[in-house]
C-alpha positions in Angstrom: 83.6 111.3 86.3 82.6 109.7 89.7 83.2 112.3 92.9 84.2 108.8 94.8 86.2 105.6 94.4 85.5 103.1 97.1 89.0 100.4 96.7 88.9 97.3 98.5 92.6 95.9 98.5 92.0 92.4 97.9 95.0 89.2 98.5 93.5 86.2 98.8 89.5 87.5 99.9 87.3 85.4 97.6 85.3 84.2 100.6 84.8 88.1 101.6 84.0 89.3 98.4 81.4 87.1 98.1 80.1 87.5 101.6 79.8 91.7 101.5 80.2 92.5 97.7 76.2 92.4 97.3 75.6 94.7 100.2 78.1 97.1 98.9 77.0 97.3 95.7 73.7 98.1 97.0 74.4 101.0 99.5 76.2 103.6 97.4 75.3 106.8 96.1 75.3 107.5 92.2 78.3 109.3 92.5 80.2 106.4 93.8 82.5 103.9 92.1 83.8 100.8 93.4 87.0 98.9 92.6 89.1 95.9 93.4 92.3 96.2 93.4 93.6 92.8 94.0 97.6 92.8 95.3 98.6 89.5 92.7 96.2 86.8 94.8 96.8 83.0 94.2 93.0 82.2 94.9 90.1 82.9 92.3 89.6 86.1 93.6 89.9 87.4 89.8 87.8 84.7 88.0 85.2 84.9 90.8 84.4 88.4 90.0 85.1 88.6 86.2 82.3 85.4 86.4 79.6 87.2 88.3 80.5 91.2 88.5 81.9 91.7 85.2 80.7 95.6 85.2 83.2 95.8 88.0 86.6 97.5 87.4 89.7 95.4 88.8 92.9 96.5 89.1 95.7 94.1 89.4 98.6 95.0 91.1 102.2 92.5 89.9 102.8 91.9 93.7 101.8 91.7 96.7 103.7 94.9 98.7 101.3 95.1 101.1 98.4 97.2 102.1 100.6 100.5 101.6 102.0 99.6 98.3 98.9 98.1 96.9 96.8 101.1 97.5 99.7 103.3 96.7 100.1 101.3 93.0 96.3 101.7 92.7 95.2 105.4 93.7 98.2 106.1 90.6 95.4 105.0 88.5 92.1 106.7 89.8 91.2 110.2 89.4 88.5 110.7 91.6 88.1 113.9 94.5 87.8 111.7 96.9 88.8 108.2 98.5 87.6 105.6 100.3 90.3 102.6 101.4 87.3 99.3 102.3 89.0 96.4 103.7 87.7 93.2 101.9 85.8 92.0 105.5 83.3 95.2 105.9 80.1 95.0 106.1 78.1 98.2 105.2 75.0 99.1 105.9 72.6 102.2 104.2 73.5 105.5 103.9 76.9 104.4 105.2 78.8 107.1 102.8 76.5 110.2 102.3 77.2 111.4 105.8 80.9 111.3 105.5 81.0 113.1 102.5 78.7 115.6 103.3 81.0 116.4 106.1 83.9 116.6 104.2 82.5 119.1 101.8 81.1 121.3 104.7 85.1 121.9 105.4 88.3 122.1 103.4 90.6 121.6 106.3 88.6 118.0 106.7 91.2 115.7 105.0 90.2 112.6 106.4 86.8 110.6 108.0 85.8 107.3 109.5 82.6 105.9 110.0 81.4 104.1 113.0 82.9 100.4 113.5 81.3 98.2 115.1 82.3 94.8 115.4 80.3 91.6 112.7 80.2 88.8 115.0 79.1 91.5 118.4 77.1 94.0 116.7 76.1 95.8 119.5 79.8 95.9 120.7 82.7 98.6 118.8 85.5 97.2 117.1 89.4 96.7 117.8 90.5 98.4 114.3 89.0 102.0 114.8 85.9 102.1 117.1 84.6 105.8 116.8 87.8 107.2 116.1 91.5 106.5 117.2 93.9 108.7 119.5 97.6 108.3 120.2 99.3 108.9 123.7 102.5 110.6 124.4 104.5 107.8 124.2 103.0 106.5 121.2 100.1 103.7 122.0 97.1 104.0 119.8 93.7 103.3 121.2 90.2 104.6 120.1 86.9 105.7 122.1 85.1 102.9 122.5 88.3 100.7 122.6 91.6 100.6 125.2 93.6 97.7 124.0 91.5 94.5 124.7 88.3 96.3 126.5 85.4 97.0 124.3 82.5 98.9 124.8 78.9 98.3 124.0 77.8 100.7 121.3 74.9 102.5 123.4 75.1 105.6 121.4 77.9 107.2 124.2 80.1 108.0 121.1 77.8 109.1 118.7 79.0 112.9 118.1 80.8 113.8 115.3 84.3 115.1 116.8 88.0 115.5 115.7 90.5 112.5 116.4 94.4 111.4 115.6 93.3 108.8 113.1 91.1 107.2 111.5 90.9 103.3 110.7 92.2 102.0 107.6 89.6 99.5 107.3 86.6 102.1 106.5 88.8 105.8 105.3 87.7 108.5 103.6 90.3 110.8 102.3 90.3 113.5 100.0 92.3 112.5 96.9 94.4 115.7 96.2 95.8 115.7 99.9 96.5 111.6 99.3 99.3 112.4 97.0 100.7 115.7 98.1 101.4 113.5 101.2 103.0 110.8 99.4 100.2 108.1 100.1 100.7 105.4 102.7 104.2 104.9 103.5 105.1 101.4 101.6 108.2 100.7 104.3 105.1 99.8 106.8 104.0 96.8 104.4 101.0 96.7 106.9 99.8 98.1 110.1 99.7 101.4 111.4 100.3 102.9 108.0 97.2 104.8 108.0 98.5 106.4 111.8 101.8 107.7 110.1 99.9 109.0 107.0 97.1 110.7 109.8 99.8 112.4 111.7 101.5 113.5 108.7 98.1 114.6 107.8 98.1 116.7 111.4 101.4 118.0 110.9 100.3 119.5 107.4 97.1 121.6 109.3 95.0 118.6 108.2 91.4 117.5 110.3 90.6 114.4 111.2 87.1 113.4 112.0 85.0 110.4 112.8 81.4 110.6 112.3 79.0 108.2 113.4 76.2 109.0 111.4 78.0 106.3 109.0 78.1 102.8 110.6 80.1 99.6 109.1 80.8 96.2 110.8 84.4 94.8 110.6 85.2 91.3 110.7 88.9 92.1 111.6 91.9 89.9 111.7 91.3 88.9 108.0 94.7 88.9 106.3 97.2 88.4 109.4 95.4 86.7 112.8 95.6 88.3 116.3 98.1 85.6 117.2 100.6 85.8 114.2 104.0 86.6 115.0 104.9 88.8 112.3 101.8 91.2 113.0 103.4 91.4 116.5 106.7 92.4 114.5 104.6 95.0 112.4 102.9 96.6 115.2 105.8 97.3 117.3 108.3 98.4 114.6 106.2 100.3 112.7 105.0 102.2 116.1 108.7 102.3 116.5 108.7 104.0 113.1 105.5 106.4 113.5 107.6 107.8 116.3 110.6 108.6 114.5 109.2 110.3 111.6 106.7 112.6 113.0 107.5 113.5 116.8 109.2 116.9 117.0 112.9 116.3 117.5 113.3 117.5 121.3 110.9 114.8 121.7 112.4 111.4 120.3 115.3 110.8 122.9 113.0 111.2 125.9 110.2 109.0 124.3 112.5 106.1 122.8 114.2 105.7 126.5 110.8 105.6 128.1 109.8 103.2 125.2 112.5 101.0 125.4 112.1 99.3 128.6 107.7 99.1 128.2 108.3 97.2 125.1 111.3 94.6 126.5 108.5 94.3 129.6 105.6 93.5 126.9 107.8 91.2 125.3 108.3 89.0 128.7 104.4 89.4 129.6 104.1 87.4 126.1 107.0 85.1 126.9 105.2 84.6 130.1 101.9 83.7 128.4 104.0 80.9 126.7 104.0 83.6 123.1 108.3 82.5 122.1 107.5 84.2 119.0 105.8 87.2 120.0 109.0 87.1 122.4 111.2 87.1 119.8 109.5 89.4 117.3 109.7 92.5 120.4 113.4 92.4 119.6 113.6 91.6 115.8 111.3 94.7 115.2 113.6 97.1 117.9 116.8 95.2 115.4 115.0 96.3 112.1 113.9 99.8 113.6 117.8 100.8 114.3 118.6 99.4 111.0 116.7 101.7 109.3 117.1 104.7 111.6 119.0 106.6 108.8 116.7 106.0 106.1 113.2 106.7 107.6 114.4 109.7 110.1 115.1 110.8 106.1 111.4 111.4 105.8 111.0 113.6 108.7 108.5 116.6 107.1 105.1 118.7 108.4 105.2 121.0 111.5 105.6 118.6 114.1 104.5 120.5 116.7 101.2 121.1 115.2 100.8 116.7 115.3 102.5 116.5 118.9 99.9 119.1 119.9 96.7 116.6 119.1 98.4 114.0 121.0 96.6 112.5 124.5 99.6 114.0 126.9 99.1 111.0 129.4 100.4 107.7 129.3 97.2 104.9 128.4 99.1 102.0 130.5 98.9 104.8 133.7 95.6 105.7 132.8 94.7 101.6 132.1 96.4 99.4 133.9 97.1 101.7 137.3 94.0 104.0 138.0 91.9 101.3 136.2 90.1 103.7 133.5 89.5 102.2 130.6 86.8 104.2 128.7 87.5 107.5 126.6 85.0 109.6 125.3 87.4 111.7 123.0 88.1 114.3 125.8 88.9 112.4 129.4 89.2 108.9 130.5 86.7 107.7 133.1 86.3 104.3 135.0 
């Protein structure tokens, strides 16, 4: 039996598969698998790899529920100690996975690692979806070091240390198999984005580490399946924030963190109505109409020791620290101009 499964969720990635397949195949240890598991894609994802990786297990979901569900449906099917979820547009380089691994085997409490992610088209610069490793704020905005919404650094080895963070990116995630399912996997009412927060922080609120350690460096293409622009990522990201809230904020918390919410997001969505975005406009208040409409049904899923998540929270607000005393670098521990 393989110790890991490496499971890029592919829909629709022929041109990706063909671009970082080789190197991939190249750059793991012996003690390494790696699988497709295609979620029902109407390209010739399937007959491109049965044609020139045929050694190469593929696991085909029915449909396409998204990056929770497809990796949900597929983990059901590999027994391996350990996990990696690869997005499709990664490209990896050597030695990318010992380093990881190694660290998780140094200590039980370490559920979860990402490696370094630096950006494929700006090499020398990190990237939007993880950086070297991703924090939440009090009021619930993700960022990483290396990254503060739209400013990225240049990767000049400031963030190299291996330390403990919030989350880790679902593009490049290592996570140890056992604590995958006693957590219920990714939560398939996300569909996609900032599914692998809400699995992190239930991951803190079970006693769970999360580290980052770049020792292990990949280069993300990003944006693959939905564009920056697209109306219906908008949608995801602020629901679904709207939802990582709910289910894992201790309960004297909510009240005081929706009504300081409320008004920052109807403000975002007139910055985008101002930048000429209608649908981004629109989507700020369809995702607020779908989060009250399932209030009930995800504040059902409430579970952990919230307190021990709320703890690893940044207790600051990243728009004060950002936008009004202009510091927009972190370096896991302060923010700095």
């Amino acid at each position: 039996m393989k110790k890991l499964a490496i499971v890029i969720l592919n829909w629709n990635g022929q041109h990706y598969l063909e671009k970082f397949l080789p190197a991939l195949l190249q750059n793991i240890p012996e003690y390494a698998e790696v699988i497709i598991a295609d979620n029902n894609s109407t390209d010739n994802s399937i007959s491109f790899l049965e044609s020139n990786y045929p050694p190469l297990r593929i696991i085909q979901n029915g449909i396409n529920g998204g990056f929770s569900k497809g990796y949900n449906d597929a983990f059901k099917q590999i027994n391996t100690p350990y996990y990696c979820l690869l997005n499709s547009d990664i490209e990896v380089t050597p030695n990318w996975v010992e380093p990881i691994i190694e660290l998780m085997e140094a200590n039980e409490n370490i559920a979860v690692v990402q490696p370094k992610i630096l950006s494929f088209y700006e090499k020398e610069k990190f990237e939007y979806a993880g950086a070297s490793g991703g924090f939440v704020d009090k009021l619930g905005y993700p960022f990483c070091r290396g990254r503060i919404f739209e400013t990225l650094e240049d990767d000049k080895g400031q963030h190299d240390t291996p330390i403990e963070i919030f989350w880790a990116t679902g593009a490049a995630m290592f996570v140890k198999s056992d604590i995958y399912h006693q957590l219920g996997g990714l939560d398939e009412d996300f569909f996609a984005h900032m599914e692998e927060i809400d699995f992190c922080w239930r991951v803190k609120n079970a006693g769970g580490k999360i580290m980052v350690n770049p020792k292990s460096t990949v280069y993300h293409v990003g944006g693959g399946t939905l564009p920056k622009s697209n109306s219906f990522k908008t949608f995801l990201n602020f629901r679904n924030n709207l939802f990582l809230l709910l289910k894992n904020l201790p309960a004297k918390r909510l009240l005081p963190t929706f009504i300081a919410r409320f008004p920052l997001d109807i403000l975002a969505s007139f910055i985008f109505l101002l930048k000429g975005n209608t649908q981004d406009f629109t989507a700020v208040y369809k995702a607020w109409r779908a989060f009250l409409k399932n209030y009930k049904k995800m504040k059902k899923k409430r579970n952990g020791d919230f307190d021990k998540g709320y703890q690893a929270l940044i207790k600051t607000s990243i728009l004060f620290q950002y936008h009004l005393k202009q510091k927009k670098y972190f370096n896991g521990e302060t923010f700095h101009n």
